[in-house]
C-alpha positions as CSV (number, residue, x, y, z in Angstrom):
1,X,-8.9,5.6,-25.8
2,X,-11.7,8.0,-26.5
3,X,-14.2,5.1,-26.7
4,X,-12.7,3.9,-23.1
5,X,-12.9,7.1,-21.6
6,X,-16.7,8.0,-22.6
7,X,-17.4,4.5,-21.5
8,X,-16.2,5.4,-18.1
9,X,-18.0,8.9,-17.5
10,X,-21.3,6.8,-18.9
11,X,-20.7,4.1,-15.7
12,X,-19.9,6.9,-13.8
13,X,-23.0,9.0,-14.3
14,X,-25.1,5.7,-13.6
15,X,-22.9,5.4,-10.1
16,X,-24.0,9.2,-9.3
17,X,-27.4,8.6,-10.5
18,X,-27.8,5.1,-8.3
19,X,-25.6,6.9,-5.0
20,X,-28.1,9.8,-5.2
21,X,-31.3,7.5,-5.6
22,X,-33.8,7.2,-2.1
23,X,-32.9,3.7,-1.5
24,X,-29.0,4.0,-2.1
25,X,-28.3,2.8,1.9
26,X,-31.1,0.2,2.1
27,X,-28.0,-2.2,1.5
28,X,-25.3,-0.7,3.3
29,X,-22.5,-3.2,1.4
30,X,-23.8,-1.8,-2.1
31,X,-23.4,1.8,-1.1
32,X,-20.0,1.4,0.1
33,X,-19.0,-0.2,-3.0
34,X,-20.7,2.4,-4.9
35,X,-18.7,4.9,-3.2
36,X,-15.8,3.6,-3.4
37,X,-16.0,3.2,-7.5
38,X,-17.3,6.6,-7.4
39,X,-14.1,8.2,-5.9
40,X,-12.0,5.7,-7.9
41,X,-13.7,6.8,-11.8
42,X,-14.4,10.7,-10.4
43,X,-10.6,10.6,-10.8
44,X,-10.3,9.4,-14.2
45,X,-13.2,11.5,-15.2
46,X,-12.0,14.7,-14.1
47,X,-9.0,13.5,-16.5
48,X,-11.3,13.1,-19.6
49,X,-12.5,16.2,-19.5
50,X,-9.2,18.2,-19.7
51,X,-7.7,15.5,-22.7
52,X,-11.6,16.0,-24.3
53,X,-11.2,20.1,-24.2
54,X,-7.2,19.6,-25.2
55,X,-8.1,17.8,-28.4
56,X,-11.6,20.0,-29.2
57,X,-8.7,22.6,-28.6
58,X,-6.0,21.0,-31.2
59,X,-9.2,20.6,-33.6
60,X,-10.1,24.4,-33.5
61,X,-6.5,25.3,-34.3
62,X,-6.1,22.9,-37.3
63,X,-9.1,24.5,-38.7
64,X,-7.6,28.3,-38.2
65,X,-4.4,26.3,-40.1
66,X,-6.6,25.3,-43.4
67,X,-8.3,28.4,-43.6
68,X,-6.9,31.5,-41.5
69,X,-5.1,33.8,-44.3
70,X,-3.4,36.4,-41.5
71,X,0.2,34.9,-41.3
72,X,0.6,36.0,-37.4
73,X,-2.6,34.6,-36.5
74,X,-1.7,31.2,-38.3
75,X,2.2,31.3,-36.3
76,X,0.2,32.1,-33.0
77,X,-2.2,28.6,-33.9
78,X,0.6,26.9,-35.0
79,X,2.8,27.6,-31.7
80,X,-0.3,27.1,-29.6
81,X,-1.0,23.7,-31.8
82,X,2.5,22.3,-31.0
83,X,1.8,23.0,-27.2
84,X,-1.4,21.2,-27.1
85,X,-0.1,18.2,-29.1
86,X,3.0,17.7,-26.4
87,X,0.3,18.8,-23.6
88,X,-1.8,16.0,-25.3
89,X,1.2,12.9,-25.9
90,X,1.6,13.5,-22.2
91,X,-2.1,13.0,-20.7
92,X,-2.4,9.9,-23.1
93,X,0.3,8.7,-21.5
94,X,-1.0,9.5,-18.1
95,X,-4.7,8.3,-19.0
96,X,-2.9,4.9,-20.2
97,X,-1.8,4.3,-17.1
98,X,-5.0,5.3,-15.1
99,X,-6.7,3.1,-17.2
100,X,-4.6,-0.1,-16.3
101,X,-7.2,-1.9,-13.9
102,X,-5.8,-1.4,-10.2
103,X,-5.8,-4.1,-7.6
104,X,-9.7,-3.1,-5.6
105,X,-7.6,-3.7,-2.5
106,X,-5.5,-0.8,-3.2
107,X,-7.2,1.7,-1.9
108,X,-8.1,0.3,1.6
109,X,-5.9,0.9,5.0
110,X,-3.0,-1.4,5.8
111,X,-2.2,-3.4,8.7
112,X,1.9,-3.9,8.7
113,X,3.5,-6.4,11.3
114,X,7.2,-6.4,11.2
115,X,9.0,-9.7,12.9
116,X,12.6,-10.2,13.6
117,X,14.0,-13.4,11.6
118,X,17.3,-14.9,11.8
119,X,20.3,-12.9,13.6
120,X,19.2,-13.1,17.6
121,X,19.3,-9.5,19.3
122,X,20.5,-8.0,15.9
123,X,17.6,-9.3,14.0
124,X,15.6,-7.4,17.0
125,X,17.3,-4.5,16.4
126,X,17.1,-4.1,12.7
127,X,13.1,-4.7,13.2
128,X,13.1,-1.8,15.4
129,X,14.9,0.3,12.4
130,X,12.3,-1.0,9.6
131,X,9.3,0.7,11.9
132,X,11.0,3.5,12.6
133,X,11.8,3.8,8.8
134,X,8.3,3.2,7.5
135,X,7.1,5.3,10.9
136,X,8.9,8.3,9.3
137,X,7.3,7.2,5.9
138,X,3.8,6.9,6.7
139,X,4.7,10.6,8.4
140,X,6.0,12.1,5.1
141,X,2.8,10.5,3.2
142,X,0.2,12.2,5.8
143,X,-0.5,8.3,7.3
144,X,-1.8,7.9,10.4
145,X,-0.5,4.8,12.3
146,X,-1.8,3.3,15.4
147,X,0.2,0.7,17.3
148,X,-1.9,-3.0,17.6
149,X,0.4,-5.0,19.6
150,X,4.4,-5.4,20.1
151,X,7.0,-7.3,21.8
152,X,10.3,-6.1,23.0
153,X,13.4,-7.2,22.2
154,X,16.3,-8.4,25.0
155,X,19.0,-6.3,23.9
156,X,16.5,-3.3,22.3
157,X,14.4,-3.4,19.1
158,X,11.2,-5.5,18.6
159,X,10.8,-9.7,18.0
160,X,7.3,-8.2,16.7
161,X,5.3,-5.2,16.5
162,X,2.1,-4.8,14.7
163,X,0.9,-1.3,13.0
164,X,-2.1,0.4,11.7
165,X,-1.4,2.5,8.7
166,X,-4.8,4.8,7.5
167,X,-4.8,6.3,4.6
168,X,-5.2,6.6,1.0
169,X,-4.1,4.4,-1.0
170,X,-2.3,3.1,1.8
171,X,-2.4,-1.2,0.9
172,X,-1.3,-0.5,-2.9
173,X,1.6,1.7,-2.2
174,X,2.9,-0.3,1.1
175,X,2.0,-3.7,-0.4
176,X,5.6,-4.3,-2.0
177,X,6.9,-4.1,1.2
178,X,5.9,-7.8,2.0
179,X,8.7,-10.2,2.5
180,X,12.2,-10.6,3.7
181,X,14.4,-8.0,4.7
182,X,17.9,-8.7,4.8
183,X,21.0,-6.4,6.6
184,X,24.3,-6.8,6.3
185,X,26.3,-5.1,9.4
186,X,28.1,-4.8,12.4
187,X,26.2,-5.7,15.3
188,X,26.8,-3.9,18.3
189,X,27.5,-6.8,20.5
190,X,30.2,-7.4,17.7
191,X,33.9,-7.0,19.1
192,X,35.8,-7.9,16.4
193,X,33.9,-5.4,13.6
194,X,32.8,-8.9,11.6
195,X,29.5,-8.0,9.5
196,X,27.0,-10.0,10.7
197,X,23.8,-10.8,8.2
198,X,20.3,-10.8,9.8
199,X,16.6,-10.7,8.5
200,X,13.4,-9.6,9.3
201,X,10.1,-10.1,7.6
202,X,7.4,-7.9,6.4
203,X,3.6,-8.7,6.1
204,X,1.7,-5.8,5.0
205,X,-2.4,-6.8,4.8
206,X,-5.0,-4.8,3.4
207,X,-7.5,-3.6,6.1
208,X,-11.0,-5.6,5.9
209,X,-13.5,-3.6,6.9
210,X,-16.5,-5.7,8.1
211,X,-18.1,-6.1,4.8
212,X,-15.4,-7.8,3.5
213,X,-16.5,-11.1,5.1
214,X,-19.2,-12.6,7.9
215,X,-17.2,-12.8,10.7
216,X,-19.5,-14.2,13.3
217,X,-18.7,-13.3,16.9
218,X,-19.7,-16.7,18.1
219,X,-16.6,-18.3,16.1
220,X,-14.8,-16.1,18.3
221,X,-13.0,-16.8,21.7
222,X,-11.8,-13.6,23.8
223,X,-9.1,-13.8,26.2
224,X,-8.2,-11.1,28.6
225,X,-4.8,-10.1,30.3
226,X,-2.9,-7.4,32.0
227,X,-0.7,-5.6,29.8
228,X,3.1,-6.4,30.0
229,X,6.1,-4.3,29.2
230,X,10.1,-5.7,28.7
231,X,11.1,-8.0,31.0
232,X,7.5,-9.4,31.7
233,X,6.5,-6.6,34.2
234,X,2.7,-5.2,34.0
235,X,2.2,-2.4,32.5
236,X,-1.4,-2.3,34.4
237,X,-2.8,-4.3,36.5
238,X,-6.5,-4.6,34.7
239,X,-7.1,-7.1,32.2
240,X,-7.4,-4.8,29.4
241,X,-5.0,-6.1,26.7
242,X,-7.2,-8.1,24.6
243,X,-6.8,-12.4,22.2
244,X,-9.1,-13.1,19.8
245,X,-9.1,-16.4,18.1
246,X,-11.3,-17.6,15.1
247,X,-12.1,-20.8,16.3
248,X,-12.7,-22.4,12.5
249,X,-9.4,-21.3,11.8
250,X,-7.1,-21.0,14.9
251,X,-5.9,-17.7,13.4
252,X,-5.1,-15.5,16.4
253,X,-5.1,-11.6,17.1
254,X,-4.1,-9.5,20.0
255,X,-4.0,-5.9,21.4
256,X,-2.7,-4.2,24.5
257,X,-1.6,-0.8,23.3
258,X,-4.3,1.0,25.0
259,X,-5.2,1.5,28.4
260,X,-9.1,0.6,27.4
261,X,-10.1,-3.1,26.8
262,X,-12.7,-1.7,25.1
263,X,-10.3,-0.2,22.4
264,X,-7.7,-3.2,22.2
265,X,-10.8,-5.4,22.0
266,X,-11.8,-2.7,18.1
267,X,-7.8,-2.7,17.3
268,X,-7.2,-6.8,17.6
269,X,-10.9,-7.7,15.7
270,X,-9.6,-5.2,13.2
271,X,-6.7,-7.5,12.9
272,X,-8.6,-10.7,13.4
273,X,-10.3,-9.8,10.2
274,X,-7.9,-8.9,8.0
275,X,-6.0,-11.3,8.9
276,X,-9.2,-14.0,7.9
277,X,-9.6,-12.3,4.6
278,X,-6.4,-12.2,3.6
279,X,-6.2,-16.2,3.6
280,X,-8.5,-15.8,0.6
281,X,-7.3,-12.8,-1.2
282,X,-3.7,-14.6,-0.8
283,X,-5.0,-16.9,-3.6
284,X,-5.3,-13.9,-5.8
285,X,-1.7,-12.7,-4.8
286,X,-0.8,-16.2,-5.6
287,X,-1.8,-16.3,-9.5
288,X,-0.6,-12.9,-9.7
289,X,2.8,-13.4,-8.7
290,X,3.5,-16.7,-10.9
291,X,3.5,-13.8,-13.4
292,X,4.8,-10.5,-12.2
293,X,8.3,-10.7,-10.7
294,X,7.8,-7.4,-9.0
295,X,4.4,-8.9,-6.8
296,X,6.7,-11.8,-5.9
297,X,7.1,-10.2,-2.3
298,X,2.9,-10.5,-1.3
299,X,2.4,-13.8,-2.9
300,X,5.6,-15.7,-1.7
301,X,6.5,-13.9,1.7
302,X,9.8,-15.9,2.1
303,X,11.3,-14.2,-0.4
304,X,14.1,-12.2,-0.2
305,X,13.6,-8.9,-2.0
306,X,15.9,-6.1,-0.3
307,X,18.9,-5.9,1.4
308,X,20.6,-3.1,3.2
309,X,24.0,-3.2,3.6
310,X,25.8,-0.6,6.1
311,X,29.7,-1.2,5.4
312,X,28.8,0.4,1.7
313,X,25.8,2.4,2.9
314,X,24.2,0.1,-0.3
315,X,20.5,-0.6,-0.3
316,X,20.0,-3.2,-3.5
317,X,16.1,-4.1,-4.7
318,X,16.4,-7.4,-6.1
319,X,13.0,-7.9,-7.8
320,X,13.7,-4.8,-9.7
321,X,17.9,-5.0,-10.3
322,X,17.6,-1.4,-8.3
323,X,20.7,-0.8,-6.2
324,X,20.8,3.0,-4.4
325,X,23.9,4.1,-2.1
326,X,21.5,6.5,0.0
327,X,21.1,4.2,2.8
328,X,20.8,6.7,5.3
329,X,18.0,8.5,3.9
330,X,16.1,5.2,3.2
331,X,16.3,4.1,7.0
332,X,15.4,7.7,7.4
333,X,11.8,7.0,5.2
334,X,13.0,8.0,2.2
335,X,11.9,5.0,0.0
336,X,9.1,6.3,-2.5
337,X,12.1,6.0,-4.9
338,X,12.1,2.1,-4.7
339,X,8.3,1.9,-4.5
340,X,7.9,3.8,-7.5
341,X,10.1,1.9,-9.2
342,X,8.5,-1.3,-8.3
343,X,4.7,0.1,-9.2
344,X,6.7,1.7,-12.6
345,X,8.5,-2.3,-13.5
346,X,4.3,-3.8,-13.0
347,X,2.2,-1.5,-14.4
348,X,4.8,-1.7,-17.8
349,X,4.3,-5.7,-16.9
350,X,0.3,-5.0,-17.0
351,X,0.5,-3.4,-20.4
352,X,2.7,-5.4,-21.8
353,X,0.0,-8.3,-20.9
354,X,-2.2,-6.2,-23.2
355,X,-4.3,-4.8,-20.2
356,X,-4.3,-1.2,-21.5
């Protein structure tokens, strides 16, 4: 682990070396990729240098062991010996699982677009409930989130609403999010108190920031409308919500949260070109999820992997076996629980692969 470790502080030093150097911005794609492994080994770094004092530590107090005659002094190095061993155990531990190679989209900004599936005005509904659940989520975490786009359900709740969620490590913790929700209920148009089942489906896409790919604004056609709330009336009467298609693709992005067509114009390319990039890096999700149960939600979106169940106020995570009776609190954004047990079930998958 040592040898791993001073490998990383080496490459490190060369990134701080080459980020500091006069022509570090003559190629502006470079330099952000620079910074960004920067901020991603700075972390890891920071790490080897309180297991490299811990050990230079457990050596001194060895040595006071072998040669210290004072009997107190040796029962004050041994106590302080079996602290730093335990204090050590724990950061390999910790530095193991650092050192398991993270996904590079990970660290980026999410775009998360919740639609209702099967289930009519229920289905609606219970998309409404999933963004106000990850809503309260991305709150607790410190998120930011910026609304892209939405449409209103008849009976209440959304057939679709689009999100911006800024960050850190926004993508790699909402990622497992991605596929089929499932809720088992009585709907409120119900008079006979049958439970009802209904779906909707998650996407979650990491952000592509425009050095991701060439996106080349003559590929792109830009339609303009006025704004339009429930029921089809205008919200405004300018045309300031904002469709972009890519052309070579047909893949199709729009905007009319804000009042400026100017900013819907930003929000929907932002989307556009996510959305572009994500056609590739699906292949990656693709070949990752043929092995990792637990990444089975971002490679194969029509999976079911959750389903919340109100008559037992049940909540079970089927790509994990995880079942939790806390259903309120998890509509009320408490779900780090179930995430953490999903990144916990494929990082021991990662090192079981022999990554680490």
């Amino acid at each position: 682990m040592l040898e791993k470790l001073e490998a990383i502080k080496r490459r490190f030093e060369d990134v701080e070396v080459e980020l500091s150097s006069p022509n570090a911005m003559s190629d502006m794609k470079r330099f952000a990729q620079l910074n960004k492994e920067y901020k991603e080994l700075s972390k890891i770094v920071a790490e080897y240098h309180i297991y490299n004092n811990i050990m230079s530590n457990i050596e001194s107090n060895k040595e006071i062991l072998a040669t210290e005659k004072d009997e107190e002094f040796r029962e004050m190095a041994k106590a302080e010996l079996d602290t730093l061993i335990h204090e050590r155990d724990k950061m390999e531990e910790d530095i193991r699982l650092m050192l398991i190679p993270s996904d590079p989209e990970d660290a980026k900004n999410a775009i998360l677009e919740i639609r209702a599936g099967t289930g009519g005005d229920e289905a609606s509904l219970f998309a409404g409930d999933l963004f106000r659940m990850y809503q309260r989520f991305c709150e607790n975490k410190g998120w930011k989130t910026e609304l892209v786009d939405y449409t209103q359900g008849t009976a209440g709740g959304y057939k679709e609403i689009i999100l911006n969620v800024s960050g850190e490590d926004v993508y790699g913790t909402l990622k497992y999010e991605s596929g089929v929700h499932r809720v088992q209920r009585v709907p409120a148009t119900e008079t006979q108190g049958r439970v009802h089942t209904s779906a909707a489906s998650i996407v979650v896409l990491p952000e592509a920031d425009e050095f991701d790919i060439d996106l080349k604004v003559s590929d792109i056609r830009k339609d303009f409308f006025c704004s339009s709330g429930p029921g089809g009336q205008s919200v405004n009467t300018t045309y300031s919500a904002v469709r972009l298609t890519h052309v070579p693709t047909g893949i199709v992005a729009q905007c009319q949260d804000e009042k400026s067509q100017h900013k819907n114009y930003d929000k929907a390319l932002s989307v556009l070109r996510s959305r572009i990039y994500e056609m590739e890096y699906a292949k990656h999700l693709d070949e990752v999820s043929k092995k990792r149960k637990t990444m089975v939600a971002t490679g194969d979106r029509s999976a079911k992997i959750r389903t919340y169940n109100y008559p037992q106020s049940r909540l079970t995570e089927h790509r994990i076996g995880l079942t939790s009776y806390n259903l309120n609190g998890v509509m009320n954004g408490d779900i780090q629980d179930i995430i953490d047990g999903l990144q916990f079930a494929e990082n021991a998958e990662k090192l079981k692969e022999g990554t680490i």
